[in-house]
Each structure stands twice: as C-alpha cells, then as structure tokens.
Backbone as CSV, one residue per row, in Angstrom:
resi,resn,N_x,N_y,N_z,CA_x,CA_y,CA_z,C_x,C_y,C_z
1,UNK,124.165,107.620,129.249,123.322,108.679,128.673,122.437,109.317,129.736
2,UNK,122.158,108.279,130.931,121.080,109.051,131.535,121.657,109.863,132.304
3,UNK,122.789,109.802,132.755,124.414,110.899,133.835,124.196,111.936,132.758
4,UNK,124.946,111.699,131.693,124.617,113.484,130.718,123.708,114.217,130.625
5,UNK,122.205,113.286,130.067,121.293,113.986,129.899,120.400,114.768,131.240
6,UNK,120.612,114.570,132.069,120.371,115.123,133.393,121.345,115.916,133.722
7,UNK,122.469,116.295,133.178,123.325,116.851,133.658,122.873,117.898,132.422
8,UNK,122.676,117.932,131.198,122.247,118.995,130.185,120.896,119.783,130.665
9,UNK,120.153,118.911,131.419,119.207,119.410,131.972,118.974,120.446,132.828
10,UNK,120.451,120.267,133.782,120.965,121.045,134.750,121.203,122.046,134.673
11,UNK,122.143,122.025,133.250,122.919,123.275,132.810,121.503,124.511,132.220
12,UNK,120.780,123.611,131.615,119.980,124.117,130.425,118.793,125.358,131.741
13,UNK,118.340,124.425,132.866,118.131,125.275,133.978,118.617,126.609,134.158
14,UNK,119.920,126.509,134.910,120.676,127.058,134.877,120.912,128.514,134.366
15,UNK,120.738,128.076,133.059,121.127,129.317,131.938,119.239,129.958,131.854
16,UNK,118.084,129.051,132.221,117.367,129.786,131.993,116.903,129.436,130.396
17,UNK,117.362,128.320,129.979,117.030,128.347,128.529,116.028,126.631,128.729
18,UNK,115.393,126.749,127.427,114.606,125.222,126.829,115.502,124.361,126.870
19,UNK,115.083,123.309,127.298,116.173,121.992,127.284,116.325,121.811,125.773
20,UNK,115.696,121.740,125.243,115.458,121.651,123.760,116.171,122.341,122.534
21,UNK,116.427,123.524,123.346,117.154,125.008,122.483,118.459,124.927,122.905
22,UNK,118.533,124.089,124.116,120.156,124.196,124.488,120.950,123.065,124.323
23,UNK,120.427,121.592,123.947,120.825,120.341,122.660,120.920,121.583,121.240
24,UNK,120.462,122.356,121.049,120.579,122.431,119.411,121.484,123.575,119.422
25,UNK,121.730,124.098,120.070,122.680,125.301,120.203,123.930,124.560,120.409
26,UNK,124.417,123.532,121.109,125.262,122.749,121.154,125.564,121.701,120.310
27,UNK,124.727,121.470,119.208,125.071,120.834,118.076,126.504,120.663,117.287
28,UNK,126.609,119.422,116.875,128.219,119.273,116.087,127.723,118.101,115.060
29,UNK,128.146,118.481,114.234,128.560,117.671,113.037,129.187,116.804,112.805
30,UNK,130.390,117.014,113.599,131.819,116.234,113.653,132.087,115.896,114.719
31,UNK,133.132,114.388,115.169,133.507,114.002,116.076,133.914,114.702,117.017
32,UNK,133.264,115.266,118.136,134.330,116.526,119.105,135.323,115.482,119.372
33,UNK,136.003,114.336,119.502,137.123,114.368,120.093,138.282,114.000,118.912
34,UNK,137.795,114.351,117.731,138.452,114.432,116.556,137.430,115.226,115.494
35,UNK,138.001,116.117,115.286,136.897,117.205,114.593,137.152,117.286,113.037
36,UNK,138.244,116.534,112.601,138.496,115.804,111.128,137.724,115.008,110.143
37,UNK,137.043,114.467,111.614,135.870,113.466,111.023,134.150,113.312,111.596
38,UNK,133.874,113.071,110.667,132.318,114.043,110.544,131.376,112.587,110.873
39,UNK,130.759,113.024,111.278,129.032,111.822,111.888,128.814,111.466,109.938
40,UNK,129.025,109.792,110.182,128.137,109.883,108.699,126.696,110.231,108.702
41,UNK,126.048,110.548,109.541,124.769,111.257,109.597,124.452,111.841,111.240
42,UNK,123.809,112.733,111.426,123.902,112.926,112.681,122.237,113.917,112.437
43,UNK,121.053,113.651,112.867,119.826,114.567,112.692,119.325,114.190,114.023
44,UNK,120.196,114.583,114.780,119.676,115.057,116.215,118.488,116.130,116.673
45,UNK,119.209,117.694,115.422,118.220,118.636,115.705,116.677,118.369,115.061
46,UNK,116.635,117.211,114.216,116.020,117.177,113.646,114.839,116.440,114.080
47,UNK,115.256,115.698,114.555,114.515,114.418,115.767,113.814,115.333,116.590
48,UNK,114.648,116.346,117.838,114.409,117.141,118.663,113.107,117.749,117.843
49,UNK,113.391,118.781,116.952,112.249,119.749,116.529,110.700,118.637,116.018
50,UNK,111.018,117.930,115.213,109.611,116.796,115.115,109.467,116.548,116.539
51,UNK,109.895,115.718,117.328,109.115,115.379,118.295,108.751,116.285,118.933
52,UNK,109.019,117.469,119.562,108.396,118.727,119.800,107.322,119.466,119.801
53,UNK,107.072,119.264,118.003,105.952,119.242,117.329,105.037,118.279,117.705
54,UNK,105.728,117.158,117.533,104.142,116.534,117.420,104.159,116.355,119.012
55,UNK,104.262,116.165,120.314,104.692,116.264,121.468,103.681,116.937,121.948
56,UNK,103.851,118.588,121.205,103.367,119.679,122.264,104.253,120.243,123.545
57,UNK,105.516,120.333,122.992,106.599,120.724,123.900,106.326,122.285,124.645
58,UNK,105.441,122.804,123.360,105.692,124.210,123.451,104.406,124.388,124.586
59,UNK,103.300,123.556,125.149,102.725,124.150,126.252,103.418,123.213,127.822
60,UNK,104.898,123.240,127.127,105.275,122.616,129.287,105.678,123.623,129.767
61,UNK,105.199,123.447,130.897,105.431,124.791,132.222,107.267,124.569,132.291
62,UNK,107.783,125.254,132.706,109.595,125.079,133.350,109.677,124.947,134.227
63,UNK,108.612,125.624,134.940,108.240,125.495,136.711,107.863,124.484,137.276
64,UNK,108.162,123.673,138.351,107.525,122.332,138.888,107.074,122.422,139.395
65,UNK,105.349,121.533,139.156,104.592,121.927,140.065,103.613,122.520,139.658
66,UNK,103.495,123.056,138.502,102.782,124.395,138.198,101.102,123.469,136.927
67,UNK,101.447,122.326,137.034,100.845,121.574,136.099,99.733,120.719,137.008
68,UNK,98.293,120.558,136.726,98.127,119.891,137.621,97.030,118.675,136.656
69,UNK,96.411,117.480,137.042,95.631,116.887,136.261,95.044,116.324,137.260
70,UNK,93.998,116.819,138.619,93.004,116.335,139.159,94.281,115.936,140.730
71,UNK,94.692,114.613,141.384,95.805,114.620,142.257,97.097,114.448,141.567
72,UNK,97.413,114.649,140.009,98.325,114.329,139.164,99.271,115.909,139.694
73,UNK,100.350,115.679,139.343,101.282,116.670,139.067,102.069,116.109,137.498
74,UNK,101.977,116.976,136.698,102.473,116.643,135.205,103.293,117.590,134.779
75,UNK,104.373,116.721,134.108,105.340,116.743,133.648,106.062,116.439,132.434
76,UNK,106.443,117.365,131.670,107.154,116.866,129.888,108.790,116.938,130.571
77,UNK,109.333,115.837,129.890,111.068,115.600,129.693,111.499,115.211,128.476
78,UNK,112.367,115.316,128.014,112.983,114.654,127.199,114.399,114.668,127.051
79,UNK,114.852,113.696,126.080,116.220,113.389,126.430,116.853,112.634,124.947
80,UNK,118.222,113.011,124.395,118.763,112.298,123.511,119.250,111.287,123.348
81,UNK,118.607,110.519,122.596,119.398,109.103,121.744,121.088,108.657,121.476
82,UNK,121.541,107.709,121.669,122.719,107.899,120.685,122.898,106.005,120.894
83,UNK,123.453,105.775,119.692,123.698,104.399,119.395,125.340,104.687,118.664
84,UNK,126.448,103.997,119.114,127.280,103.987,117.926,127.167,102.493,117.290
85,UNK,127.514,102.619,115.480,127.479,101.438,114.757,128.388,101.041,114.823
86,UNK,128.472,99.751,115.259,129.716,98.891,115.732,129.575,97.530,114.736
87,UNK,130.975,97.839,113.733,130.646,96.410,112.881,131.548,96.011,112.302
88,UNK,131.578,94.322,112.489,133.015,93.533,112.023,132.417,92.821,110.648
89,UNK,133.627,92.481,110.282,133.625,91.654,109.218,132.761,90.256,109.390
90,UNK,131.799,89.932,108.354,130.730,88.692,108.877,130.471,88.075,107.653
91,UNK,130.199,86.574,107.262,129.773,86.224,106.038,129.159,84.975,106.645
92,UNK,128.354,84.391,105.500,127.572,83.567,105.572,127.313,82.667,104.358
93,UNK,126.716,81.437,104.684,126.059,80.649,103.209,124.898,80.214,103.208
94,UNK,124.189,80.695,101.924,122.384,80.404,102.009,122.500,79.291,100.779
95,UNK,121.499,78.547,101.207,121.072,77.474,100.340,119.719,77.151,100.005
96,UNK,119.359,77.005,98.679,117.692,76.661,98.173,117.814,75.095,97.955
97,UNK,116.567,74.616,98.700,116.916,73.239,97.849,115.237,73.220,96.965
98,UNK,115.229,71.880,96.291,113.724,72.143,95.701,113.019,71.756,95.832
99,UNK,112.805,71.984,97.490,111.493,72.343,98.032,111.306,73.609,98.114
100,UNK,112.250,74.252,98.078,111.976,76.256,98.195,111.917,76.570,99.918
101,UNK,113.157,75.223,99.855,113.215,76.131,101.405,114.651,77.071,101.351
102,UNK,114.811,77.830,102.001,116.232,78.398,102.416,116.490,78.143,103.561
103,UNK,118.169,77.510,103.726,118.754,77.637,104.687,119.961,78.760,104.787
104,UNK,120.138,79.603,106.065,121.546,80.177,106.481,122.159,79.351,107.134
105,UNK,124.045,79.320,106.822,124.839,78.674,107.706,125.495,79.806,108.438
106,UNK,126.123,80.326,109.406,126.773,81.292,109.670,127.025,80.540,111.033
107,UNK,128.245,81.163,111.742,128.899,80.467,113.192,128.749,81.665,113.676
108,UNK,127.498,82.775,113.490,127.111,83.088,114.402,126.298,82.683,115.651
109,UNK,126.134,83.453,117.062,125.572,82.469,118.204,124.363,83.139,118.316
110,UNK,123.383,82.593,119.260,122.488,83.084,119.702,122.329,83.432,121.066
111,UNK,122.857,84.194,122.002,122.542,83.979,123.358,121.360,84.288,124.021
112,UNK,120.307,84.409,123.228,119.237,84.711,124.076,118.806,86.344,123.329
113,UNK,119.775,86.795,122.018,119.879,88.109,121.694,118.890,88.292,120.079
114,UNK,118.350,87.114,120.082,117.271,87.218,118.869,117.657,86.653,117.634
115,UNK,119.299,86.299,117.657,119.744,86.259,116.103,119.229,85.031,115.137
116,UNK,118.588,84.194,115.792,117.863,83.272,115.005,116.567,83.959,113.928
117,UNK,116.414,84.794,115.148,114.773,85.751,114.275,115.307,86.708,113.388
118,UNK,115.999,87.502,113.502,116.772,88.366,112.874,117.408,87.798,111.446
119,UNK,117.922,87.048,111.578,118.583,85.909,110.230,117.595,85.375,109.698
120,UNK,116.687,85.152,109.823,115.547,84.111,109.120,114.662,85.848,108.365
121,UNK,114.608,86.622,109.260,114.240,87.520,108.891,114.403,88.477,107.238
122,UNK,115.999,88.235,107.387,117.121,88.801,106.482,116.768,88.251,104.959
123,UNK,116.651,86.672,105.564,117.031,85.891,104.488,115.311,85.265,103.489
124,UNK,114.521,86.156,104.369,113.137,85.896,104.274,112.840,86.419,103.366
125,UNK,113.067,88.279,103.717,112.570,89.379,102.890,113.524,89.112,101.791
126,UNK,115.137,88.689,101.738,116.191,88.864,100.276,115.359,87.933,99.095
127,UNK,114.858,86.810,99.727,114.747,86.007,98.712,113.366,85.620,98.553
128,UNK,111.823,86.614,99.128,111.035,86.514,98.856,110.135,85.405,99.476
129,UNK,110.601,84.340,100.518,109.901,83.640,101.350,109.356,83.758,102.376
130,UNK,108.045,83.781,103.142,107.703,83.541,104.153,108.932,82.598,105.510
131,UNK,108.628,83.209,106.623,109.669,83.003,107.656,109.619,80.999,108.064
132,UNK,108.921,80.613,107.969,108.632,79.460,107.672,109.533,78.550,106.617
133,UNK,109.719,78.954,105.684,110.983,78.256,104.684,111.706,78.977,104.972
134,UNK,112.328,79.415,106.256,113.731,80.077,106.110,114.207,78.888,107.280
135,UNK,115.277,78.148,107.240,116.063,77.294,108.019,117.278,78.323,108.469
136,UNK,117.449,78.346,109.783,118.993,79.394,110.504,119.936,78.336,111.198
137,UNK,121.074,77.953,110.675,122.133,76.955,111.449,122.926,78.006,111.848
138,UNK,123.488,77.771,113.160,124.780,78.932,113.875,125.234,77.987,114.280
139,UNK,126.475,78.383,115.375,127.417,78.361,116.513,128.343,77.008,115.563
140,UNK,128.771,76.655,114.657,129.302,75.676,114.124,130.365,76.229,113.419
141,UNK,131.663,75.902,113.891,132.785,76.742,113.013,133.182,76.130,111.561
142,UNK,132.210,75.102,111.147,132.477,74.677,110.606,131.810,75.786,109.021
143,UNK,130.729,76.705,109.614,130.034,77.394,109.264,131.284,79.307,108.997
144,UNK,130.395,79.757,107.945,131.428,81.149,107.196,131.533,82.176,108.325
145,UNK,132.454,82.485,108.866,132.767,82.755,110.274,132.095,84.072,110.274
146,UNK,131.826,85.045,111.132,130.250,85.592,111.456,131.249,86.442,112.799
147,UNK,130.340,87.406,113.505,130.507,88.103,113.922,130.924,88.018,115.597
148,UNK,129.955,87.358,115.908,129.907,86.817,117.457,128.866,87.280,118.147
149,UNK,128.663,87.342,119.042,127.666,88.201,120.114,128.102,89.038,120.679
150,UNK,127.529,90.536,121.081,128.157,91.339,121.727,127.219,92.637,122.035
151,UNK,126.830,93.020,122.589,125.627,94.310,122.535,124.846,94.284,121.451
152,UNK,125.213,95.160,120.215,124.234,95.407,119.188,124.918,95.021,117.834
153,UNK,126.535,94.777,118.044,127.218,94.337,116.691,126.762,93.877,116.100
154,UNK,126.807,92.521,116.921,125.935,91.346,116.453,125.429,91.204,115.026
155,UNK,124.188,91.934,115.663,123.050,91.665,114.758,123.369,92.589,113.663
156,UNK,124.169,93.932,113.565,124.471,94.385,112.166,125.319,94.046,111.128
157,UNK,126.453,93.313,111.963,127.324,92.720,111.214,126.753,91.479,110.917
158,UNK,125.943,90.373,111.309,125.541,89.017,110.771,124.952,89.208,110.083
159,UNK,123.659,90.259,110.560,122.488,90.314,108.534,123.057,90.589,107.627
160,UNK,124.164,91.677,107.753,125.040,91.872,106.198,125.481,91.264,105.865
161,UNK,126.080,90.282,106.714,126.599,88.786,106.024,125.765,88.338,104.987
162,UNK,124.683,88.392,105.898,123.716,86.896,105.561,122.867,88.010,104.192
163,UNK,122.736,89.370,103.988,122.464,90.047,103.012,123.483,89.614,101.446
164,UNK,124.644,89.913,101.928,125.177,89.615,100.839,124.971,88.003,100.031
165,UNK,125.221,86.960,101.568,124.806,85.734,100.746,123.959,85.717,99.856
166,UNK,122.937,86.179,100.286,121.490,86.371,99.498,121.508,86.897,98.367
167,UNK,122.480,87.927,98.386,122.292,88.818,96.553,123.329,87.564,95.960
168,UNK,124.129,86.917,96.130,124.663,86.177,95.452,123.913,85.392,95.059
169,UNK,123.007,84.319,95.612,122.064,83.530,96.161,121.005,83.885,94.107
170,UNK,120.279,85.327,94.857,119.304,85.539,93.735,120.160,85.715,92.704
171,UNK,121.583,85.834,92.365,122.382,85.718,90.991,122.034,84.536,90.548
172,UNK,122.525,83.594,91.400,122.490,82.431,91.193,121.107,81.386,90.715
173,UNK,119.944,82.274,91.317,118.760,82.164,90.725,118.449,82.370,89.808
174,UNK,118.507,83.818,89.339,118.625,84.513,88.237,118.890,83.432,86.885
175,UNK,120.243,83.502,87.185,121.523,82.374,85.950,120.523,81.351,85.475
176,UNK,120.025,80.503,86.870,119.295,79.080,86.706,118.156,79.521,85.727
177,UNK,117.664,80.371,86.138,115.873,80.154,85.992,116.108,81.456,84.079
178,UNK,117.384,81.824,83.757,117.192,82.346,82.926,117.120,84.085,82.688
179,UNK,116.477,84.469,83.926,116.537,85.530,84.326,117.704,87.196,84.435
180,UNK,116.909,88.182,83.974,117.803,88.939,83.980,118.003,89.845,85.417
181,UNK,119.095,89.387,86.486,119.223,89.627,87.720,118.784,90.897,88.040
182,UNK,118.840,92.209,86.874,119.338,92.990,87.757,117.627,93.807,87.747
183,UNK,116.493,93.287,87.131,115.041,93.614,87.275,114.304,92.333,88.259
184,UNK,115.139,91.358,88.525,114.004,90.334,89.177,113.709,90.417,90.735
185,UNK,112.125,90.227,90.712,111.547,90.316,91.503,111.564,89.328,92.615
186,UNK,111.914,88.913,93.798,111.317,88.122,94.960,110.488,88.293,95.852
187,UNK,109.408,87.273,95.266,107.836,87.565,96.443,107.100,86.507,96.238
188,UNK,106.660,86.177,97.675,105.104,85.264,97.637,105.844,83.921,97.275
189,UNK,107.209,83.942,97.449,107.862,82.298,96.848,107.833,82.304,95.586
190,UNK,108.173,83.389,95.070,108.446,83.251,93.215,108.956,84.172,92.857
191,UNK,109.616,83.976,91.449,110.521,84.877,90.916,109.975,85.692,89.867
192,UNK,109.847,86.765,89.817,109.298,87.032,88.011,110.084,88.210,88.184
193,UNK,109.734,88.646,86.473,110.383,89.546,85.614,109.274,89.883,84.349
194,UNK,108.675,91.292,84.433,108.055,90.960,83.175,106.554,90.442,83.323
195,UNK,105.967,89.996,82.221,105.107,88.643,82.304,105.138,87.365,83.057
196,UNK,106.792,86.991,83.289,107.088,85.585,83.851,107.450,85.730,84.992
197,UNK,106.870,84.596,85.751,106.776,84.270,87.116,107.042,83.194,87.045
198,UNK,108.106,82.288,88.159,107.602,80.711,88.396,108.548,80.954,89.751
199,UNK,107.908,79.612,90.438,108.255,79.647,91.980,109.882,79.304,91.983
200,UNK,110.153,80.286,93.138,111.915,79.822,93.611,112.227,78.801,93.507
201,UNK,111.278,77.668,93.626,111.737,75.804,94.344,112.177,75.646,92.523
202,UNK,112.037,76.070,91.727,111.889,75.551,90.515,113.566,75.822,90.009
203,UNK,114.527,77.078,90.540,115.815,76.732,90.201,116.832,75.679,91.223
204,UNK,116.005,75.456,92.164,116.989,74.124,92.587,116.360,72.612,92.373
205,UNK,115.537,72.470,90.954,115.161,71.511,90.487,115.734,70.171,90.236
206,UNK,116.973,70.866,90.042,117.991,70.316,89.391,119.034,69.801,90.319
207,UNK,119.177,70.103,91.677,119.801,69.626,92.548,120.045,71.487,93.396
208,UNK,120.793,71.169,94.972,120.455,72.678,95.732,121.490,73.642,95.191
209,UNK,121.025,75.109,94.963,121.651,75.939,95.081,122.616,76.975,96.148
210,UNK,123.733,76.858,96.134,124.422,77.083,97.425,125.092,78.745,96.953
211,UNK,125.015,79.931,97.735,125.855,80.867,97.419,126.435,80.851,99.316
212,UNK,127.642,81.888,98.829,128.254,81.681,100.167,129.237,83.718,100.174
213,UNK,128.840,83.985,100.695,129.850,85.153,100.340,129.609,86.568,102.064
214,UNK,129.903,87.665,102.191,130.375,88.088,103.178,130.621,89.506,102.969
215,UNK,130.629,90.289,104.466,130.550,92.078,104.103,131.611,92.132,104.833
216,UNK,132.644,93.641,104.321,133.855,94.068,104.960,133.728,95.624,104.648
217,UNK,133.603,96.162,105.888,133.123,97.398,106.385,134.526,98.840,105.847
218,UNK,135.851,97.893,105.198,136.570,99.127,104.474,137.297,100.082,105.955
219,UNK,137.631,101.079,105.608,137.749,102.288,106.373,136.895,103.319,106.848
220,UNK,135.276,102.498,106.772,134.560,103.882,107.045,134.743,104.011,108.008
221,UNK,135.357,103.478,109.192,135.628,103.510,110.716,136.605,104.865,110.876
222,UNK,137.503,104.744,110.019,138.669,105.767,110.387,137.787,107.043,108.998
223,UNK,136.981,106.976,108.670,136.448,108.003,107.957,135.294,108.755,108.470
224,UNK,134.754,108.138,108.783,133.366,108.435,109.780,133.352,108.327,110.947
225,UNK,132.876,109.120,111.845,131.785,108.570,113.043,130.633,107.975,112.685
226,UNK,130.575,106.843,112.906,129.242,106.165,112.410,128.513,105.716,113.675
227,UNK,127.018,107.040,114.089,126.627,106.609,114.939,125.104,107.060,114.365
228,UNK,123.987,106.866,115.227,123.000,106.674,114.974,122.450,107.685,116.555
229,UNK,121.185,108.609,116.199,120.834,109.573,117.135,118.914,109.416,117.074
230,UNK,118.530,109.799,118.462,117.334,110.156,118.608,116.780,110.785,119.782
231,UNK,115.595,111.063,119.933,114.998,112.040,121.022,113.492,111.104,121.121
232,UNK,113.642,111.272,122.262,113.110,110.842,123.645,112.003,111.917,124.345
233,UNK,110.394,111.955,124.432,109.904,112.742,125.029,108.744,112.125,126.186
234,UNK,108.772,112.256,127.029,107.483,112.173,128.023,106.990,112.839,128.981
235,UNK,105.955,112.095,128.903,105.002,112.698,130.026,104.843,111.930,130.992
236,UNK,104.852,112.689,132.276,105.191,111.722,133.687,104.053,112.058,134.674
237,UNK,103.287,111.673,135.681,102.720,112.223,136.488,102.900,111.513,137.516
238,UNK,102.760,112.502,139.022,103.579,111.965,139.728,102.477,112.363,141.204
239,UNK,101.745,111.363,141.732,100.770,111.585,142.735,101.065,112.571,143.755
240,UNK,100.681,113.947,143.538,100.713,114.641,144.837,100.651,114.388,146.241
241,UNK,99.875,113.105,146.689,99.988,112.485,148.008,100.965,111.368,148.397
242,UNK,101.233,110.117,147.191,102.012,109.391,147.344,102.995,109.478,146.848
243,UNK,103.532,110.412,145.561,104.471,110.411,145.160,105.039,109.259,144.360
244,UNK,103.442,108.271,143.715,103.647,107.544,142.802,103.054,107.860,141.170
245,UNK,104.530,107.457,141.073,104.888,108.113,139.120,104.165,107.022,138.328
246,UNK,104.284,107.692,137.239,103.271,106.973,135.897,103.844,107.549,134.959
247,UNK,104.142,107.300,134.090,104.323,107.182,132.269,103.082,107.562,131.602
248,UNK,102.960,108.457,131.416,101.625,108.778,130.792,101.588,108.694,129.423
249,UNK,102.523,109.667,128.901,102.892,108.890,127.147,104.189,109.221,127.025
250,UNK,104.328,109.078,125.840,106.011,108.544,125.366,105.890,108.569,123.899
251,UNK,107.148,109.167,123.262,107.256,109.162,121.666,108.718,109.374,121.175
252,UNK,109.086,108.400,120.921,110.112,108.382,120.461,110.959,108.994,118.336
253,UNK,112.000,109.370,118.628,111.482,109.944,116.899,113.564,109.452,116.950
254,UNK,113.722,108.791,115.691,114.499,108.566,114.933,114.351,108.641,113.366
255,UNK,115.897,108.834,113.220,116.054,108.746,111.575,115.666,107.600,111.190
256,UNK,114.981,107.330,110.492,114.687,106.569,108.950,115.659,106.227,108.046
257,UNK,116.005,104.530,108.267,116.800,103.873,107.350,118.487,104.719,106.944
258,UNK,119.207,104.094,106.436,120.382,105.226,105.834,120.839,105.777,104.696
259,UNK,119.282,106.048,104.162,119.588,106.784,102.868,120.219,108.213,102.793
260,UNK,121.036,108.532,101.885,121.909,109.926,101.890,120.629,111.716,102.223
261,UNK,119.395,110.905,102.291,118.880,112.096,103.009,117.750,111.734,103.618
262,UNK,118.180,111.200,104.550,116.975,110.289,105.423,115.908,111.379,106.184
263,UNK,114.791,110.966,106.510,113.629,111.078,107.210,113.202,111.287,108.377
264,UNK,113.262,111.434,109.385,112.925,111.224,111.044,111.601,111.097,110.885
265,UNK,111.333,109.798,111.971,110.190,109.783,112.327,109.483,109.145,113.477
266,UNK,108.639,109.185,113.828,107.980,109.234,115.053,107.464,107.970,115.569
267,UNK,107.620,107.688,116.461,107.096,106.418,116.921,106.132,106.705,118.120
268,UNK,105.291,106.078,118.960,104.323,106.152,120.151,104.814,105.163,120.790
C-alpha cells in the first residue's frame, strides 16, 4: 500500500489535482480485475470526505515548504486503507459448568497473535460474563478444528466459530433455565427475560452444559469482494535545520461494523 499510495500521490501532483479528489474520481464499486463482482461494501469516498472534514484538509498548502510552525516545516498527507476479509471454515465448543464459568475448546493456536484474548473476549460478551470466567483451550486436535494462524484470518474465522458455539450454548441455556431464547438477555452473569433474572451458573446445576457447533462462509467468496477500506490523515513536521520528523497528529476513519448501511468513523 505504501508503493501505490505514493505513487497516487505522484500522479495526483502531476495532474495538478487534490490527492483527495483524485482517490474519488477513481473510485470503483466492483472488483477491477473482475468487474462482475462488486465490494460487499466499499466507503472509501466516504472515509476520505469525513476525515477531511474533521482533519482540516481544506487549509494544506500543495506547495512544500510553504507551511511554517516556529523551526517546524508542516505538512498534511494522507493515504488509503485496504484490508481484504480472508475466512475459512472454523468451529468450536463452549462449556458452562456450575460455577458459571465458560470454557472454549477450539485447535486454534496462539502465536503470539492475541487469540487467547480475542476468544475469551467473544465468548465473554455472547454469554454475558466478565473475562475472568471465560476459560480458552487451543492447539489440541483433539479440539473442533479452527482456523489456524495466519495474518488476520485467524482471528475472523475463530470468533465466528467460537460465536456460533455460543448462540447454541445460550439455546441451550434458554431450554434449561425455561426461557424463551429468542428475547433473553446475557449480562452481569445472569440471564433474564421480563421480570426474571437468575444467574447463568444456575442452568448447569444439574451437571455442565456443552454446545459445540461452527461457521461456513458459503460462496460469498466467488460473490463478493469482501474487503474492508479506510483513510489515513497526518500531520508531519519536519525540522528545518535537522531534518528531524515528528507525527504531530493522526486520524484515522473507518467503516463501522457490517451493517447493510454502515457508518464511518473517526478515530485519533
């Protein structure tokens, strides 16, 4: 990304135009190297114009040099995002026992890439426990075979695993404790619906509750481009005598979650 985006930079020179105006003039929808199939979301221009805004794009000089902040020389850049979603087939098995702890099994690994935190994470928020009663077992094939390690797969394909376990998981809660699945609540280590509340530990009273189940990603691969986009803006200053740089600020702006009409938004 950083070979292109310096090279758009070049061009965008060049022509005499906003780096900014010449990403959005070049905009696509669809896969350029298959134009059949369309970005399941793509708000590139959209990213670009918010961060802009809130940025203050519109007072950078084009000229270098022309900016000054005391021995500072200052500078706005920015530059586009792109992630593609890369994801295999992954499943997992969660278990309550009654103490109200949860465990994940999955033969996913950890190399140093977070997935212990990430899984405890998953299985924290599905079923309403603090990260503390969440138990994470990996690397055991003896465990619902899982994704592997690999850049960023990883971690999208194992939480969906370990997501789905979980909605099985609160069925299975549900059933026990009486409950009608498709209003009940998980929080604070308890279940309610209604008026009634009683703690999770209370449907594996009876001995542990085990669900076990797994996500399979279909054809959206050959249907979609499924990638993920954002924009990149800073401010640089760069010592007129020594020619030592600084990061002055930075704001990053992505889409928001993947709902069918998602959000962009801004980060510092």
């Amino acid at each position: 990304m950083m070979a292109l985006e310096i090279a758009i930079d070049e061009m965008a020179e060049k022509l005499g135009l906003d780096p900014i105006e010449f990403r959005i003039r070049n905009d696509t929808q669809v896969d350029p190297e298959d134009p059949s199939r369309p970005f399941s979301q793509r708000q590139l221009v959209e990213c670009l114009r918010l961060g802009a805004n809130r940025f203050g794009w519109s007072g950078r000089s084009a000229a270098p040099g022309k900016v000054r902040d005391g021995r500072w020389l200052v500078g706005l850049g920015v530059a586009a995002a792109f992630r593609n979603n890369l994801v295999t087939n992954s499943a997992a098995r969660v278990r309550l026992d009654g103490r109200g702890m949860v465990t994940v099994e999955t033969d996913m690994t950890d190399i140093g890439t977070g997935s212990y935190t990430i899984i405890a994470q998953t299985a924290a928020e599905m079923m309403g426990v603090p990260l503390a009663r969440v138990a994470v077992r990996l690397g055991d094939s003896n465990f619902p075979i899982s994704s592997g390690s690999g850049g960023q797969f990883g971690a999208n394909s194992s939480t969906a695993g370990v997501y789905a376990a979980c909605v099985k998981l609160r069925e299975a809660v549900a059933q026990q404790l009486g409950f009608n699945s498709a209003d009940l609540a998980f929080a604070d280590g308890r279940v309610g619906s209604g008026n009634r509340s009683v703690p999770l530990a209370e449907a594996a009273s009876a001995g542990d509750l085990v669900a076990e189940d797994g996500i399979e990603f279909g054809d959206l691969e050959e249907r979609y481009q499924q990638s993920t986009f954002g924009a990149h803006f800073v401010e640089v200053g760069v010592d007129a005598a020594t020619a030592e740089v600084r990061l002055r600020r930075m704001l990053a702006v992505v889409p928001q979650g993947a709902s069918s009409i998602p959000r962009p938004r801004a980060a510092r």
